[in-house]
Each structure stands twice: as C-alpha cells, then as structure tokens.
RODO-2510 file (C-alpha; in nm, 4 decimals, decimal comma):
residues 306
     n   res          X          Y          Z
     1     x    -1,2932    -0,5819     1,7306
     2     x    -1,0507    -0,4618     1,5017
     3     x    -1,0221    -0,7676     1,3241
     4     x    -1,2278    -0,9456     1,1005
     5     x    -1,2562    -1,3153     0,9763
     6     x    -1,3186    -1,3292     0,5986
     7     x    -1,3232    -1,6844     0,5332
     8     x    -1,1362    -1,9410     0,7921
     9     x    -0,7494    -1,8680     0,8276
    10     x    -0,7893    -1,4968     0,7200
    11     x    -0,8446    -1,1853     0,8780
    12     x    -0,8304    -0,8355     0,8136
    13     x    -0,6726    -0,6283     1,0560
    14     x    -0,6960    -0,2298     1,0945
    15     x    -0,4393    -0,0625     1,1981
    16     x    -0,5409     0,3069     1,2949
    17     x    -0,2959     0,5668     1,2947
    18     x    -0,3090     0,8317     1,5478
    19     x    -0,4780     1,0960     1,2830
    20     x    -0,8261     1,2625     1,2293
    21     x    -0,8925     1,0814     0,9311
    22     x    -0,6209     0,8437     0,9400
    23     x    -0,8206     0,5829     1,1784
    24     x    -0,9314     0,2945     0,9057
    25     x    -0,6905     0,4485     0,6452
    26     x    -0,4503     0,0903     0,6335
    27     x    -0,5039    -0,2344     0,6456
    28     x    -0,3079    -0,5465     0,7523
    29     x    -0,3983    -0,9384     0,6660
    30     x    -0,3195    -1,2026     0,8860
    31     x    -0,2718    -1,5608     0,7582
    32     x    -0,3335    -1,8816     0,9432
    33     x    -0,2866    -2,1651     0,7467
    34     x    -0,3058    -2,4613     0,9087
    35     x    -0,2244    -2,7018     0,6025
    36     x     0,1122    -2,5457     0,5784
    37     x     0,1863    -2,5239     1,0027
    38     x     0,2261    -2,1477     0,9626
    39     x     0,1110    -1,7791     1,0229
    40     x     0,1697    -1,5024     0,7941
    41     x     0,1408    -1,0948     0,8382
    42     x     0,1316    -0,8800     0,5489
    43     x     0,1883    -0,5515     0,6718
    44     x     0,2607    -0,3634     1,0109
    45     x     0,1762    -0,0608     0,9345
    46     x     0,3898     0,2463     1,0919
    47     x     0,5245     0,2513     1,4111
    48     x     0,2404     0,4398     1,5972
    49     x    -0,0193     0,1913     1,4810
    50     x     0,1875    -0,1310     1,6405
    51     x     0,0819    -0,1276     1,9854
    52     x    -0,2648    -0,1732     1,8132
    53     x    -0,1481    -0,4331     1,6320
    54     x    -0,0125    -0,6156     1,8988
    55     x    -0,4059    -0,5613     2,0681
    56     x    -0,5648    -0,7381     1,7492
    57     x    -0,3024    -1,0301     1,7394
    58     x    -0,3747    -1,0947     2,0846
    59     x    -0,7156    -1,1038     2,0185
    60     x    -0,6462    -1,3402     1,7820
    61     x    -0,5100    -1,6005     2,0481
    62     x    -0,1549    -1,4572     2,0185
    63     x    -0,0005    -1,6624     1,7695
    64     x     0,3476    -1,7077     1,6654
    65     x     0,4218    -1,5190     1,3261
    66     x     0,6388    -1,7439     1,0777
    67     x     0,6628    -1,4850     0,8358
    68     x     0,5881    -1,0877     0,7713
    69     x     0,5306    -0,9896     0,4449
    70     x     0,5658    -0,6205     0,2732
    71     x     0,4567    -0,4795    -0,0571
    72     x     0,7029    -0,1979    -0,0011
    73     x     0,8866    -0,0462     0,2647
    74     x     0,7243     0,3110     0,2713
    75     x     0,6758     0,4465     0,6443
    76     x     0,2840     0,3845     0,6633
    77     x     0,3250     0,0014     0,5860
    78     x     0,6437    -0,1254     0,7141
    79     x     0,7609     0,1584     0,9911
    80     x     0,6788    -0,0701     1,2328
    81     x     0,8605    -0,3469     1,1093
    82     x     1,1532    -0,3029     1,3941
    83     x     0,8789    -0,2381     1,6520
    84     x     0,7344    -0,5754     1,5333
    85     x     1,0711    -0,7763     1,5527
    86     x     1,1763    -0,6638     1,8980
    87     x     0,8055    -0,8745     1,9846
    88     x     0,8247    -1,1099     1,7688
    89     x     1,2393    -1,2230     1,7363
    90     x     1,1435    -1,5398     1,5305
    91     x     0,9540    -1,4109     1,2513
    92     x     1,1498    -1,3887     0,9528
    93     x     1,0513    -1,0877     0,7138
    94     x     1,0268    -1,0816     0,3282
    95     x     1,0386    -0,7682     0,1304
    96     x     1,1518    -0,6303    -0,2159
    97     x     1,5140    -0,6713    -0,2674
    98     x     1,5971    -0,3005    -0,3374
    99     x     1,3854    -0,2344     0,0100
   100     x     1,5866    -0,4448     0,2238
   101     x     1,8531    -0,2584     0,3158
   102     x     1,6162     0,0473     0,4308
   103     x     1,4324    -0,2148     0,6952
   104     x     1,7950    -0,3233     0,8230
   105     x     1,9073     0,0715     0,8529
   106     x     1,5856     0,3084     0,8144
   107     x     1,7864     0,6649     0,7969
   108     x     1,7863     0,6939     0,4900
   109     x     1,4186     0,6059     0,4253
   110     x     1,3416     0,8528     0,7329
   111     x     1,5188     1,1465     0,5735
   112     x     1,3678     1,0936     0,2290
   113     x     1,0337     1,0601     0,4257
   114     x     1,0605     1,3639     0,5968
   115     x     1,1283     1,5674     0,2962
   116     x     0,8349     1,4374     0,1151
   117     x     0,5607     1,3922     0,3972
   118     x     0,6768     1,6740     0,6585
   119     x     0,5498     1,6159     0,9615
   120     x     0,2901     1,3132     0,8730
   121     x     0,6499     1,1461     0,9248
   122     x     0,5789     1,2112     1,2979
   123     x     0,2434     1,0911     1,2701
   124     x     0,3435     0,7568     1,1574
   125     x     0,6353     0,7384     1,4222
   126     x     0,9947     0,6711     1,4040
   127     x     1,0675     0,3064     1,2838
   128     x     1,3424     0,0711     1,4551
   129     x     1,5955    -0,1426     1,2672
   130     x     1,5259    -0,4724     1,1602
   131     x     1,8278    -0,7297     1,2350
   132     x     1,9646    -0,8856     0,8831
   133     x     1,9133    -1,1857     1,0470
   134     x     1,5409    -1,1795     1,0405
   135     x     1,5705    -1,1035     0,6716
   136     x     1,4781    -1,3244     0,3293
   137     x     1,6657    -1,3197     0,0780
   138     x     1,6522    -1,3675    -0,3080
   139     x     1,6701    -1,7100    -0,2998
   140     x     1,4039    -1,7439     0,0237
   141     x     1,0826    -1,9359    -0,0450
   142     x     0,7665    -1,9340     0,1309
   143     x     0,5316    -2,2051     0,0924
   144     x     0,2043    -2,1213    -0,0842
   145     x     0,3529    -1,7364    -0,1856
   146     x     0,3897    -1,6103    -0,5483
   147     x     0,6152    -1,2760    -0,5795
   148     x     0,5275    -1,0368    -0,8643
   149     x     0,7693    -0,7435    -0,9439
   150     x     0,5446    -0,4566    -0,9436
   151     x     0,7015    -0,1507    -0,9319
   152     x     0,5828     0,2365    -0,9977
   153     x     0,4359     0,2840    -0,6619
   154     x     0,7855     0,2723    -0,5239
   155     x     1,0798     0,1371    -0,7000
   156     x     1,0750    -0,1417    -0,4408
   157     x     0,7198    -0,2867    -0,4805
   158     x     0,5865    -0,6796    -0,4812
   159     x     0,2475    -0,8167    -0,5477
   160     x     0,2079    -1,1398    -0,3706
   161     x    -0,0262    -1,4048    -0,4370
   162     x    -0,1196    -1,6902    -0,1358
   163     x    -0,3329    -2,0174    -0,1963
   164     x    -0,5586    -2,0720     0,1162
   165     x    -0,7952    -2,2636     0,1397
   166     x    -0,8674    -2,3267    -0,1905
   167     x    -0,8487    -1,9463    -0,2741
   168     x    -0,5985    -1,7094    -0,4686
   169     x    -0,6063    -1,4020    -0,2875
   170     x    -0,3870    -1,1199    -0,4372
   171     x    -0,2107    -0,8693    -0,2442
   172     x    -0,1841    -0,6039    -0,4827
   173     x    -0,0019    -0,3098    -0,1952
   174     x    -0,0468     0,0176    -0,4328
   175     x     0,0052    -0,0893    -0,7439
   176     x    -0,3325    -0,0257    -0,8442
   177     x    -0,3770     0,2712    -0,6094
   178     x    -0,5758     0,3036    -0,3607
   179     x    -0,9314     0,1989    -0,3030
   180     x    -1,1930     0,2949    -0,0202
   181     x    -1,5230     0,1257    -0,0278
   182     x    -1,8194     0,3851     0,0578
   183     x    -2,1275     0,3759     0,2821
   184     x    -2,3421     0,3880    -0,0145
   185     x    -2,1366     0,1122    -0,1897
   186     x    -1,9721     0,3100    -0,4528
   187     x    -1,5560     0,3493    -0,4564
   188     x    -1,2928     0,6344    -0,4213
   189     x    -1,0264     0,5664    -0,5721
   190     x    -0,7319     0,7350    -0,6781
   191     x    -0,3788     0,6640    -0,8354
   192     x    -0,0631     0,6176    -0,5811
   193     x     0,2069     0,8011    -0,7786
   194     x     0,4293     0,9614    -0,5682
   195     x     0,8026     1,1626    -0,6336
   196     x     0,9933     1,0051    -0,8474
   197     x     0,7257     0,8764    -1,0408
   198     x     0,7364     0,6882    -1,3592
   199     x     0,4424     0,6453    -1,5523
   200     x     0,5460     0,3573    -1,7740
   201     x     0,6957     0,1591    -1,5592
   202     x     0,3383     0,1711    -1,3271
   203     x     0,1270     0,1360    -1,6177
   204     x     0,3101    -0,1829    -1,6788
   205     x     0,2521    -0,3608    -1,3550
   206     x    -0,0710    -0,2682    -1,3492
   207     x    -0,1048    -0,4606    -1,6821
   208     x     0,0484    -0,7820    -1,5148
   209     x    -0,1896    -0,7526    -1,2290
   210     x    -0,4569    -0,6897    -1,4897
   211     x    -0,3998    -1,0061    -1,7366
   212     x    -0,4134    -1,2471    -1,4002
   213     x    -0,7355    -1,3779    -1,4759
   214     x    -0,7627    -1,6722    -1,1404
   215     x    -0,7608    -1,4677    -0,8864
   216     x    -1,0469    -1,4993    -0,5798
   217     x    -0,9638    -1,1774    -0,3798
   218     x    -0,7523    -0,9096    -0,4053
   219     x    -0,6414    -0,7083    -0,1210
   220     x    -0,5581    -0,3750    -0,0821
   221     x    -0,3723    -0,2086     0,2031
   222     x    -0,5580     0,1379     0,1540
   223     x    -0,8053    -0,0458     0,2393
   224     x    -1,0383    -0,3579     0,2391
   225     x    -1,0978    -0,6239    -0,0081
   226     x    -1,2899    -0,7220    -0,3854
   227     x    -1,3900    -1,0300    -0,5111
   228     x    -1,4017    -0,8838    -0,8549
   229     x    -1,0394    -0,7601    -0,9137
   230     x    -1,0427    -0,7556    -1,2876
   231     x    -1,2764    -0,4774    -1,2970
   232     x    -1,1015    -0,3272    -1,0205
   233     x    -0,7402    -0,2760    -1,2447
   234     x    -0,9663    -0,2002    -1,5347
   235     x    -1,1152     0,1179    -1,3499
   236     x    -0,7613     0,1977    -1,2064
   237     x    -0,5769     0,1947    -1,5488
   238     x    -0,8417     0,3732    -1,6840
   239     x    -0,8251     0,6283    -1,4235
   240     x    -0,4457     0,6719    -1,4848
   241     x    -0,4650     0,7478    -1,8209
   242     x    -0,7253     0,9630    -1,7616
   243     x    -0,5014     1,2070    -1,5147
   244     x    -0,1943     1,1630    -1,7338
   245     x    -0,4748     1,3283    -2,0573
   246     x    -0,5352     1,5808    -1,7830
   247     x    -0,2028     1,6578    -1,6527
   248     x    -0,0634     1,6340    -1,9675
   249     x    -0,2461     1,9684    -2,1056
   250     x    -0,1727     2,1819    -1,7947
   251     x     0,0373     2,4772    -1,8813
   252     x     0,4558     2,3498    -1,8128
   253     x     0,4577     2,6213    -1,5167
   254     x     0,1487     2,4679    -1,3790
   255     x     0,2315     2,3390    -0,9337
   256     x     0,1061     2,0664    -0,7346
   257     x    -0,2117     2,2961    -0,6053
   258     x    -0,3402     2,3808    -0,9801
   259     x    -0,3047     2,0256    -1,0867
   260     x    -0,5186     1,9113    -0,7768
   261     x    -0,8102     2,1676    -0,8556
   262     x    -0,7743     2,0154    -1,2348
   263     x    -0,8149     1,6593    -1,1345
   264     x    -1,1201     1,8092    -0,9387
   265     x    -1,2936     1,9301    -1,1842
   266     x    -1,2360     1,6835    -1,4614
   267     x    -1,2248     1,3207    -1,3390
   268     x    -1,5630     1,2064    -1,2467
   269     x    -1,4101     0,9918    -0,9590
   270     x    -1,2970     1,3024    -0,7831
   271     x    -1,6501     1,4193    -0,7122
   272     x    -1,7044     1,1251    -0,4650
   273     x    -1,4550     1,3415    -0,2310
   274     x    -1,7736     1,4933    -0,0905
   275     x    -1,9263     1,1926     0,0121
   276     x    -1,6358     1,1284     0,2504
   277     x    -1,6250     1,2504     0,6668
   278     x    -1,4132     1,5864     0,6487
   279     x    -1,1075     1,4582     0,8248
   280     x    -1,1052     1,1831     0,5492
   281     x    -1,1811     1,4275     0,3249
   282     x    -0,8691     1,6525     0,4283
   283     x    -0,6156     1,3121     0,4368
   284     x    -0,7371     1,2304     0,0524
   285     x    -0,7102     1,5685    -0,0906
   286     x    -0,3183     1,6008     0,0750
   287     x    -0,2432     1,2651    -0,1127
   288     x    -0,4126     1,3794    -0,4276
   289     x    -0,1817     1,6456    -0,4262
   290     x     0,0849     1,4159    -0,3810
   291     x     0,0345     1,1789    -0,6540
   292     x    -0,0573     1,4816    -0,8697
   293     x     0,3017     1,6122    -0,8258
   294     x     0,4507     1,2706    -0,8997
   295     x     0,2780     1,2966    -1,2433
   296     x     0,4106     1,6286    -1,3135
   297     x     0,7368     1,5115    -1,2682
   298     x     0,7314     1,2685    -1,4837
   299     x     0,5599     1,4898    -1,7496
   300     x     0,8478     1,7205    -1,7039
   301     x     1,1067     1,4920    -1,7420
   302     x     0,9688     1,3466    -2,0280
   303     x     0,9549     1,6589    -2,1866
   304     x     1,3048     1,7329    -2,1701
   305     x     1,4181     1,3923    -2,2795
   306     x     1,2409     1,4601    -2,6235
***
C-alpha cells in the first residue's frame, strides 16, 4: 500500500516517479480532520506520479479534497497540480503568492525547468493549468494552517504548520533540504540550493524553522518524517555552513563537477552516498551537483558585489 497511517487523520503518501531511483524519492501527506469537516493534500507531486496518486486516494476511500497545499511550485511537487484539478474541480489550492501565477499558466516554469533539469523535465511530465478560480489568495484562510515565508529553496517557498489531533506537525518542503532515512537508521542529507541561489536569505529561514521550539513532527517531501525536528535544522544549518567553508576556498574558475568531488571528499555526510542502491545513488549525486552549482553562484556574485 502506498500509503501509510501515522497517527489517525494522517497519512503519508508516496508518489513514485517513473525513474530508476526516483521510486520513493517524494512524498505527499494527506489530512483528514474530522474536527474541522475537511481533507487536506500537501503535495501532488509531478504529473507522471498522479495517476498513482489518484490509486492511493482511492485506497483511502476516495475522499473529497477541500484543500491542496504546496511548499513551492517546482515541477517534482506541484506538476501535477492541473492533472489534480481536472479530478478534483472543487478543491481549492493554496500556494506562495509569487508561485501562483506559474500554477495558473506553467510555460514559463516549464521553460525555466527545462533549462535547468534537461530532460528529468520529461521524467516528471508536462503539467496542466490550474483555473484562477481554484486559487487562494493573500487574504485566504484555512482552518488549523499556519503559513511561514521560507524562502531560499525557491523564491516562492512556505512552511506550513497544521494542528491535528492534538499535534503540530510542520511541513518544512526544502527549506531544510532534503532528508532520506537509511536501512541502518542513519540519514543522508544534503542542502536544496538550486540556480539562483541565495545563501542568506536560506540561512535565514532555516533559522525561523529552527527557533520553533512546539513542534510534534516535521515533514519533509524528500522524504518521510522526524519527531525530533530541532536536531534535524541543527544538522542541516550546520551542514550548510559547512559546504559554503568548502565552496568558498575552491579556486574562482572551479565548475559544478570539481565542486561535487570537493563536497565528496570533505563533508562527512557525503560518505553515506555508498550506503545507498546505485540508481539512488546516481539521482543524489545529479542533485548534489545541482545544489553545488547554486552555491557557486552565489559565491560568485558575492564576490563581485564586494
């Protein structure tokens, strides 16, 4: 079953993506709250992984979805978002502000995709428009939700917070990176700083995240769940600074592939690569290389501000 209950009214749901390696990359959480008389999605996914999605809802007793929540609007978590709508006509759909207009006319967000990601953008499928109809706005409440501003990630990035239950859980999206949970127990880990990154700007949301100190879960897309998410920010933060000291002393000619090998060989987390399947193994080190190139841009750029 591709879903799982965590504690009544909440379940994680997977949603593979047609990859080697890419099967139980993403994660989507489904809210029933029964208090409040309504369901909540956070996340989609892409487009390829809705038809799944669909599968696990049904599974679920196919219920009506009130709302669909994003953390951003990047192809791998909200590509399926028109997909989703055309099923679902009802739901209403809250995202960050500066996102919005992407949902309602994805070309733009395709083309910038494509020139970043190549051909994962096939991978992950085309995505559909959403109607403006079906969209929140600034002024839109939903009951039980906190928004946090969180950018860095993506300049359009929320945190949300939801009481269920009795429980704060905190849907952090990639503010703090991205977290895997190995067969042995440990972590992988790694920072989510794409092009056009900026470092300070990340560095400070992670802080907010970091200083909320009554929180019972926090949830993260890529992938699975802590109880302990304190410790979690601490380790991410620390890793941050830790490849911006590393970065940092790379000769200024240095490219994406040399920067990889670097984080490699020097942060400690990066030696836990080995202990994932190959085709995982393959997926991580292409992001690594992404988010290695995002810092280098933003070394570079600070650089020539001085």
């Amino acid at each position: 079953m591709a879903c799982s209950e965590l504690f009544p009214g909440f379940y994680k749901i997977n949603l593979p993506i047609p990859r080697g390696g890419f099967e139980s990359f993403l994660d989507g959480w489904f809210i029933k709250d029964e208090a409040r008389g309504q369901n909540i999605l956070v996340e989609t996914g892409p487009a390829s992984a809705a038809a799944e999605l669909f599968r696990s809802l049904e599974e679920l007793g196919g219920p009506s979805v009130d709302y669909l929540i994003y953390t951003h609007i990047h192809l791998d978590h909200a590509g399926g978002a028109g997909q989703f709508i055309r099923r679902y006509g009802k739901t209403k759909v809250l995202a960050p502000s500066k996102g919005r207009p992407h949902l309602i006319d994805p070309s733009k967000l395709i083309a910038g995709s494509r020139a970043t990601l190549g051909g994962l953008c096939d991978v992950y499928g085309e995505p559909l428009p959403v109607p403006a109809e079906n969209m929140l706005g600034d002024g839109d409440e939903i009951p039980g939700l906190t928004v946090i501003d969180t950018p860095g990630h993506a300049p359009h990035h929320s945190s949300y917070i939801y009481e269920l239950g009795g429980r704060r859980i905190l849907f952090a999206g990639e503010a703090a990176g991205c977290w895997f949970r190995l067969e042995d127990g440990s972590y992988f880990t790694r920072p989510a700083t794409p092009h056009k990154f900026y470092y300070d700007t990340a560095m400070a949301s992670l802080e907010k995240l970091h200083a909320l100190d009554d929180i019972d879960m926090v949830c993260f897309p890529h992938s699975g769940w802590l109880a302990d998410a304190r410790p979690a920010f601490e380790r991410a933060k620390k890793q941050m600074e830790l490849w911006l000291e590393i970065l940092s002393a790379l000769p200024p000619e240095a490219g994406r592939e040399e920067a990889a090998a670097e984080l490699l060989k020097k942060d400690p987390v990066m030696a836990k690569l080995k202990k994932l399947p190959e085709n995982v193994r393959k997926r991580e080190s292409f992001f690594i290389g992404q988010s290695a190139n995002g810092y280098l841009g933003w070394i570079r750029r600070t650089a020539a501000a001085r």
